[in-house]
N, C-alpha and C positions, 0 to 999 in steps of 0.2 A: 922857823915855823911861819907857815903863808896864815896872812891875817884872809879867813873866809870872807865870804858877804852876808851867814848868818852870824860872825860875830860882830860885825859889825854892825848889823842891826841891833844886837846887847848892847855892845856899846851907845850907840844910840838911846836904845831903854834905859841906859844910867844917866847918861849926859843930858841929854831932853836937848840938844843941839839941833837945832832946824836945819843951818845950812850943811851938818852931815848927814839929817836925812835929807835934803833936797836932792845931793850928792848921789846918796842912795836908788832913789828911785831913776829905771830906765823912761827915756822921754815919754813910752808910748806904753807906762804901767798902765795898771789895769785895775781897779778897786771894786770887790762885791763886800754889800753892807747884810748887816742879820736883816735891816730892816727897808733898804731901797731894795725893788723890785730889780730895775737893771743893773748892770755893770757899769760904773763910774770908769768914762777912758779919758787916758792924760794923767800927765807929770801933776799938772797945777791942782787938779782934783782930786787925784790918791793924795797929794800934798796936805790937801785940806782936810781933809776925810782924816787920814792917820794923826797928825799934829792935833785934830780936836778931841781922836780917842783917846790920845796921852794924855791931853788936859782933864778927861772925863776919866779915865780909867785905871790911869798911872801916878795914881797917887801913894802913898806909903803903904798901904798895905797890898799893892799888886805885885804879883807872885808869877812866875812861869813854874808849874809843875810836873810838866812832861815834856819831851821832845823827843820825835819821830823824824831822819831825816833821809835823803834820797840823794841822787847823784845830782839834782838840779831843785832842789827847795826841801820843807822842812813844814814839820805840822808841830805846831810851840803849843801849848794845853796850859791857860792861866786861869785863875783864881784871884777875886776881889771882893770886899764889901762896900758896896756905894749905897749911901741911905739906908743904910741897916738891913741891905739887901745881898746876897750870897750873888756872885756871878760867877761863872762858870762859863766858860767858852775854849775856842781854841783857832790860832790864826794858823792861815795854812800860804803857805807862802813859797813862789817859784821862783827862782832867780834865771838871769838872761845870761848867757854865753859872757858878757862881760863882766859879769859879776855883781847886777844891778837887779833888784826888784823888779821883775816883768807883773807879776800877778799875787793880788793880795787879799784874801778869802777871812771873813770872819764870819764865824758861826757862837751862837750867844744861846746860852738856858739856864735858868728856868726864863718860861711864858714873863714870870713878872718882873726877870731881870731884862727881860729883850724889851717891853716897854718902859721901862725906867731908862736905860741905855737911849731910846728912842725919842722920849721928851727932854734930856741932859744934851743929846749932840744935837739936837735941833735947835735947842737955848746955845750952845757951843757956837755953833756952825754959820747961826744971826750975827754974831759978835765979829765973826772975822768977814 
């Protein structure tokens, strides 16, 4: 059995291993935030960006509850409580011809979970 590149994005989600997602991501990924206007381009930035959602988001009680997927990416549907707050979202995510993260979508709701997620990866995001 061929190990994918969305399993090994899971894996990544159990392991919290950096330098598998570094691995992961193609040099010239692409990262859109619920909460940046632009698109974040580059390795080192979707880097940043995903590494401080898992510290923000990936904690014991985060759940993937859905997945949708295609010939070339996958739309993952999770569930978390962060500060007694219900989150709900879902990352949508395309892989490159190599097998590597080209483009990485997340979409966040409720309203009060996208500002709570907002002031936690900005406290995140100083630190590193």
């Amino acid at each position: 059995m061929t190990i994918t590149a969305l399993d090994k994005w899971y894996g990544y989600m159990k392991s919290h291993d950096h330098a598998a997602l570094w691995d992961l991501l193609h040099p010239d990924a692409v990262f859109e935030s619920p909460v940046v206007h632009t698109p974040q381009r580059g390795r080192d930035i979707t880097f940043k960006y995903l590494s401080s959602a898992e510290k923000v988001l990936g904690g014991p009680g985060f759940r993937y509850t859905g997945e949708w997927r295609s010939n070339d990416g996958a739309v993952l549907e999770f569930e978390n409580d962060v500060e007694g707050v219900r989150i709900n979202g879902v990352d949508i995510i395309t892989f490159s011809a190599d097998g590597r993260i080209a483009h990485f979508k997340v979409m966040v709701r409720p309203l009060k979970a996208i500002n709570l997620l907002h002031r936690l990866m900005g406290e995140q995001l100083a630190k590193q």
